[in-house]
Structure formats: structure tokens, C-alpha cells
ZABAKOL-532710 format. One record per residue: x, y, z of N, C-alpha, C in turn; residue number from 0. Coordinates in pm, whole numbers, plus 50000, padded with zeros to 5 digits. Layout:
! ZABAKOL-532710
+-------+-------+-------+-------+-------+-------+-------+-------+-------+-----+
|    nx |    ny |    nz |   cax |   cay |   caz |    cx |    cy |    cz |   k |
+-------+-------+-------+-------+-------+-------+-------+-------+-------+-----+
|     X |     Y |     Z |     X |     Y |     Z |     X |     Y |     Z | NUM |
...
+-------+-------+-------+-------+-------+-------+-------+-------+-------+-----+
This chain:
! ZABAKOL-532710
+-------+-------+-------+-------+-------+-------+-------+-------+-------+-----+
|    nx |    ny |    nz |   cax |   cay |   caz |    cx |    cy |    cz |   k |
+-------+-------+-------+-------+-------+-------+-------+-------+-------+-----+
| 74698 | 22108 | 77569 | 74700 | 22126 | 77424 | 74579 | 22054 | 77366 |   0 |
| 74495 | 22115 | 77293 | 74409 | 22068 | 77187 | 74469 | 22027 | 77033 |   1 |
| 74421 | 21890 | 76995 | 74453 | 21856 | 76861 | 74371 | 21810 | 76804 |   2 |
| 74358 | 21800 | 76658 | 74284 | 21688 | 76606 | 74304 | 21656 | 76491 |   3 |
| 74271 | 21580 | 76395 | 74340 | 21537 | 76244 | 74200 | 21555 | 76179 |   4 |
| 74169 | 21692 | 76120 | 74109 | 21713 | 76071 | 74038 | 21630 | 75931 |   5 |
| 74182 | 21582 | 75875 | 74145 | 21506 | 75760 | 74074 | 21372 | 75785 |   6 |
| 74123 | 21306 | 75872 | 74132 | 21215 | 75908 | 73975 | 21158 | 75992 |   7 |
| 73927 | 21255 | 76027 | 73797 | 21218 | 76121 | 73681 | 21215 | 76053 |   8 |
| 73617 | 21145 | 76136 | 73429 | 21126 | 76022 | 73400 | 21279 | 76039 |   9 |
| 73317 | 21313 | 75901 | 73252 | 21380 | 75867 | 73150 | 21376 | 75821 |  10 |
| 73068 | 21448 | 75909 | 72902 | 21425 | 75903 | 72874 | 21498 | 75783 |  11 |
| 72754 | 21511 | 75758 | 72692 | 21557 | 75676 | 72628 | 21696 | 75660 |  12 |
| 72695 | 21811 | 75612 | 72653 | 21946 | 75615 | 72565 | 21987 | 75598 |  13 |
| 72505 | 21943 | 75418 | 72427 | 21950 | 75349 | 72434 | 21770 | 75222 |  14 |
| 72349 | 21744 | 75142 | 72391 | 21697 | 75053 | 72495 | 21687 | 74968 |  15 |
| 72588 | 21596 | 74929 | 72655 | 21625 | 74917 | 72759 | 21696 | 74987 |  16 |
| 72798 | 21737 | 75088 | 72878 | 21818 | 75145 | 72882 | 21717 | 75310 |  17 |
| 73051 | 21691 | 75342 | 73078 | 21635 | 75461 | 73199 | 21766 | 75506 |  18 |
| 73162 | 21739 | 75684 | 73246 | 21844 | 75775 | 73298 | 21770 | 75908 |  19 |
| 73432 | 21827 | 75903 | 73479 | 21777 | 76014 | 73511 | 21932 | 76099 |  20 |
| 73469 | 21942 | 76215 | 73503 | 22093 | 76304 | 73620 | 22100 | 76407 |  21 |
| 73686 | 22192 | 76406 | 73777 | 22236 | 76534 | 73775 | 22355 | 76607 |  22 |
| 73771 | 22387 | 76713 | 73782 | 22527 | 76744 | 73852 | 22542 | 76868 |  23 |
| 73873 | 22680 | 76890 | 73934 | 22718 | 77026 | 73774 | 22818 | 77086 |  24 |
| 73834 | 22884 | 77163 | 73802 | 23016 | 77236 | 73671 | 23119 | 77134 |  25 |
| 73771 | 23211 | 77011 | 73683 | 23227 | 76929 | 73699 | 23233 | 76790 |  26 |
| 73762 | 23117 | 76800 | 73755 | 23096 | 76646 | 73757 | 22940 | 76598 |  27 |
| 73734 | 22946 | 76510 | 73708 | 22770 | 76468 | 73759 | 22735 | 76300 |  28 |
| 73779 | 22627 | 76310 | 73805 | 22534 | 76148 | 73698 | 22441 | 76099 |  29 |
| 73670 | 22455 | 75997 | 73578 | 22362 | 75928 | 73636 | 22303 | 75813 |  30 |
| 73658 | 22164 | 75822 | 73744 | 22076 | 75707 | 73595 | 22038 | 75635 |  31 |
| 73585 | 22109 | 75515 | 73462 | 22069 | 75442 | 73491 | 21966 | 75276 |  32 |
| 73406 | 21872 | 75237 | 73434 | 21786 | 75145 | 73336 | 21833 | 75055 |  33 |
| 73328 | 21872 | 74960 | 73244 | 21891 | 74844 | 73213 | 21840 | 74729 |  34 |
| 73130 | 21735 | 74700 | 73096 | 21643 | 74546 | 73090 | 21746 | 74451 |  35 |
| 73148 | 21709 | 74329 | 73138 | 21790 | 74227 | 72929 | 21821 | 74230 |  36 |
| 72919 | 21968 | 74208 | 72794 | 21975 | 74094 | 72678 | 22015 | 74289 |  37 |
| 72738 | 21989 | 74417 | 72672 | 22039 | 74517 | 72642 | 22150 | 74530 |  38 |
| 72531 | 22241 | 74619 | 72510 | 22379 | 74647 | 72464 | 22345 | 74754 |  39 |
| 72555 | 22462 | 74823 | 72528 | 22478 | 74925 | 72436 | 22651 | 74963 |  40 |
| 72331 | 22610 | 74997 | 72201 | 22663 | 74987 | 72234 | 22808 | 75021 |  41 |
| 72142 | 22944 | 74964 | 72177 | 23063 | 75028 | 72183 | 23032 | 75153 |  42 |
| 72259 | 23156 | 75254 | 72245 | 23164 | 75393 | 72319 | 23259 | 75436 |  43 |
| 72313 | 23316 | 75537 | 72381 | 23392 | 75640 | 72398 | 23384 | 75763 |  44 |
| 72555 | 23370 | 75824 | 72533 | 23409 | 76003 | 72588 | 23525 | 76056 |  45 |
| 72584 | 23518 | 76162 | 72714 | 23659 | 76213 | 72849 | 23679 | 76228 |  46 |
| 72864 | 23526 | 76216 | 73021 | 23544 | 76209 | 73072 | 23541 | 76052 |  47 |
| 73186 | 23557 | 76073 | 73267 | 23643 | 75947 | 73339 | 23469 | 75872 |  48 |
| 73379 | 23483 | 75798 | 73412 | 23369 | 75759 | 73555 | 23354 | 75605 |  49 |
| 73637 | 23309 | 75637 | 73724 | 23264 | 75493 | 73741 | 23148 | 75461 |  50 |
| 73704 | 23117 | 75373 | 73719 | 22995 | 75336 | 73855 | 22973 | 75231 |  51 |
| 73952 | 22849 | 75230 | 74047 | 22858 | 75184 | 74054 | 22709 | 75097 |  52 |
| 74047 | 22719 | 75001 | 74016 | 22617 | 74882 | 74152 | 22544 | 74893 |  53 |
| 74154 | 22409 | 74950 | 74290 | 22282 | 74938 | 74272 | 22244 | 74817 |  54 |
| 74153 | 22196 | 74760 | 74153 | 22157 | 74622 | 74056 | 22175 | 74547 |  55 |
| 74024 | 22161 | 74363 | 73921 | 22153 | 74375 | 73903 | 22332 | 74289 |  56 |
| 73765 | 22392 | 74285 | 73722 | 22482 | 74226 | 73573 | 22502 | 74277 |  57 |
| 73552 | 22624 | 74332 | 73406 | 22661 | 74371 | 73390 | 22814 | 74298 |  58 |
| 73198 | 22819 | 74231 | 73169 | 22953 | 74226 | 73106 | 22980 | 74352 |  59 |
| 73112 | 23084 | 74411 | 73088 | 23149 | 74536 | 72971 | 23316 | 74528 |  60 |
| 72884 | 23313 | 74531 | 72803 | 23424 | 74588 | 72838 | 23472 | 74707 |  61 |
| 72803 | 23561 | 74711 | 72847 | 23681 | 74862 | 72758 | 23791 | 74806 |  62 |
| 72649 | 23836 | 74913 | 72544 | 23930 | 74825 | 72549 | 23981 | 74671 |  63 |
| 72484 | 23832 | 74589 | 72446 | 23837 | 74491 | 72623 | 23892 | 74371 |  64 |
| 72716 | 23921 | 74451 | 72792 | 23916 | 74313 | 72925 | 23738 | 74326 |  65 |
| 72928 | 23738 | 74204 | 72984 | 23576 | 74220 | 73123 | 23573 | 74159 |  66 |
| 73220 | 23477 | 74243 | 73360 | 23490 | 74199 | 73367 | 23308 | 74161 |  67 |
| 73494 | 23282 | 74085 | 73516 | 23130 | 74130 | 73605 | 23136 | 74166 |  68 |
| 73683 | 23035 | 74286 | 73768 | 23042 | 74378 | 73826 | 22903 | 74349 |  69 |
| 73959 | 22882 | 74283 | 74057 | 22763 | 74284 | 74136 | 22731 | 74392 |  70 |
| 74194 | 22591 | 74397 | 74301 | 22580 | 74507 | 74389 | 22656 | 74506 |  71 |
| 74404 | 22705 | 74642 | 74529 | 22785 | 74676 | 74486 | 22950 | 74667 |  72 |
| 74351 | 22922 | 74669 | 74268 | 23079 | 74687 | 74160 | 23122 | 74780 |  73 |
| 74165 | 23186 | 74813 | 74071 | 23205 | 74988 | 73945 | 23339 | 74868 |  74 |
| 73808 | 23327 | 74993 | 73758 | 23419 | 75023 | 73728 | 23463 | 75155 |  75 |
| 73689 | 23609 | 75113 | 73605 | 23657 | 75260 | 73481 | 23631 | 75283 |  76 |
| 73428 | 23644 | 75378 | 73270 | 23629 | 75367 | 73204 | 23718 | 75476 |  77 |
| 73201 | 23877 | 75498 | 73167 | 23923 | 75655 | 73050 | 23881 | 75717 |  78 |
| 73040 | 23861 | 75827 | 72939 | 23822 | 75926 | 72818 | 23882 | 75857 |  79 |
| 72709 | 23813 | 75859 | 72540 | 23901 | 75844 | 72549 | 23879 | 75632 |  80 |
| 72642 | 23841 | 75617 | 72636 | 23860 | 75447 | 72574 | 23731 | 75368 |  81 |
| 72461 | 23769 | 75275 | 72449 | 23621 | 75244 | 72493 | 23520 | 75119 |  82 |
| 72525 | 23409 | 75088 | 72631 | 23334 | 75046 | 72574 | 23264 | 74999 |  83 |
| 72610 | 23139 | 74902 | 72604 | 22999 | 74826 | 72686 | 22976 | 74810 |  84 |
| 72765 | 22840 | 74785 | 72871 | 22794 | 74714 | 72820 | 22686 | 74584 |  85 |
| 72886 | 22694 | 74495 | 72833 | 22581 | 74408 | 73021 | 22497 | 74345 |  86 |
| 72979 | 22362 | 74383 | 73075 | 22288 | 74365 | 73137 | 22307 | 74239 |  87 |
| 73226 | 22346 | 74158 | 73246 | 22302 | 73991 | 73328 | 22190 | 73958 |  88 |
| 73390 | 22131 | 74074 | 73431 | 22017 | 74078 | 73465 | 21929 | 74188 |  89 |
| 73507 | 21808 | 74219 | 73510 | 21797 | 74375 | 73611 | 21903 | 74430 |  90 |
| 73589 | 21950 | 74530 | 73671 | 21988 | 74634 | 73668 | 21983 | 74790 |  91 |
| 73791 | 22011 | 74855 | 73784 | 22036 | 74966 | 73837 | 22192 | 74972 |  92 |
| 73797 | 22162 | 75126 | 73770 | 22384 | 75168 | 73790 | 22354 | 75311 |  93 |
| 73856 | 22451 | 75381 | 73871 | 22492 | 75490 | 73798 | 22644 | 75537 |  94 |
| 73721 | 22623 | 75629 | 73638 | 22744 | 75640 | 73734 | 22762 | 75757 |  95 |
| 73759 | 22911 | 75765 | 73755 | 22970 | 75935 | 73607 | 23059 | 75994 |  96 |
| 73587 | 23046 | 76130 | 73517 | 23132 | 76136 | 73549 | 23202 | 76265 |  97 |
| 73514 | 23322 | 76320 | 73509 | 23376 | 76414 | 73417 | 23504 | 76471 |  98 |
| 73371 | 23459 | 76551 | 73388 | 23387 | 76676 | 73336 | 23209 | 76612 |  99 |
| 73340 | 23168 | 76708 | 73301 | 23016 | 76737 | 73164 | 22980 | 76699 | 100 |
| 73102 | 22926 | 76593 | 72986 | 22891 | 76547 | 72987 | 22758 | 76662 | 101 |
| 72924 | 22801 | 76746 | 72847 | 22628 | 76846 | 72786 | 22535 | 76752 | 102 |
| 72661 | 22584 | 76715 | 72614 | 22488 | 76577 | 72718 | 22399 | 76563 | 103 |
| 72822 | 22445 | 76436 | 72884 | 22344 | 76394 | 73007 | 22263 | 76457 | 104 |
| 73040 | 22297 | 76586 | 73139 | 22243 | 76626 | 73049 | 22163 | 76714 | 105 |
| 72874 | 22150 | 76761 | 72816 | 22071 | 76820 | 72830 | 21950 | 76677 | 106 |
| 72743 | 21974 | 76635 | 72759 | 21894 | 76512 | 72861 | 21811 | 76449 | 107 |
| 72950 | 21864 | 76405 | 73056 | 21792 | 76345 | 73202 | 21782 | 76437 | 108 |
| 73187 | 21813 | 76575 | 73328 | 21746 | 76693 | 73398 | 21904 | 76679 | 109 |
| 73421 | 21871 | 76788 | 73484 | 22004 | 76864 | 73639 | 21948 | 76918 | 110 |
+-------+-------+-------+-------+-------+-------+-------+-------+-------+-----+
């Protein structure tokens, strides 16, 4: 069995402003992300697909150029190859999934 206390573990540094703690299996993974009010997290795109699921907190979200805001207790999609920003509107935390398995970040922030 694999475990880990997501909340609970150091979290490095994503971006400014922004700390991550990672988990994954096989092909899919968790990202426990911390967000300072007023952060952006920079355009970008990968190939894997991604939802992110808002614990607390309030984000506006880009996904090729059209923008939603996403409160606790509200997920988005994000498909693989699509490109994205998040902008903090207040602190929050976020749970990303992704799949398959981003190596990057589970090198990075513990596997």
C-alpha cells in the first residue's frame, strides 16, 4: 500500500507564491496545491489532461483564452495540449488530478 498526508507534507515551491505537495500511482497523480491570494500561475500547457478541484478559496481560470471562476467545492477540466492560467482571487487550496503521471512534478514535489 502507498500513502501519504498530503496536507501535511512540505511543499515546495511551484511557482511564486504557489506551494505543492505530489502523489501518484501508475497513471495518475494528485497535486495538493497552496495558493496566496493575488498569485498567477503563468500561461502553460502539457499533455496530460487535468481537474482541478477547489478545497477552498476562489480561482479565475483560463483554458484557451475563455475564463471561468471556480469556488470551493467546484472542479474544472483542463484537456491535455490546452493552454491555461490560474489567477488566485483569494487564498486557496486546489487539488489537481492528472493523468497519466506528470514525472516533473512528482520528481519535484515527492512521489
Amino acid at each position: 500500500m502507498k500513502r501519504k498526508d498530503l496536507e501535511g507534507s512540505p511543499h515546495g515551491e511551484l511557482f511564486p507564491g504557489a506551494r505543492a505537495a505530489a502523489f501518484g500511482g501508475r497513471q495518475t497523480m494528485l497535486n495538493h496545491v497552496v495558493l496566496d491570494h493575488g498569485v498567477t500561475v503563468p500561461e502553460h500547457s502539457h499533455p496530460e489532461e487535468q481537474i482541478t478541484y477547489v478545497l477552498s478559496g476562489r480561482l479565475a481560470f483560463q483554458i484557451e483564452g475563455e475564463v471561468c471562476e471556480v469556488a470551493a467545492g467546484e472542479a474544472v477540466w483542463v484537456p491535455g495540449g490546452a493552454t491555461h492560467a490560474v489567477r488566485a482571487l483569494e487564498p486557496s487550496v486546489v487539488l489537481d488530478v492528472f493523468s497519466p503521471v506528470r514525472p516533473d512534478l512528482l520528481e519535484k514535489f515527492g512521489g
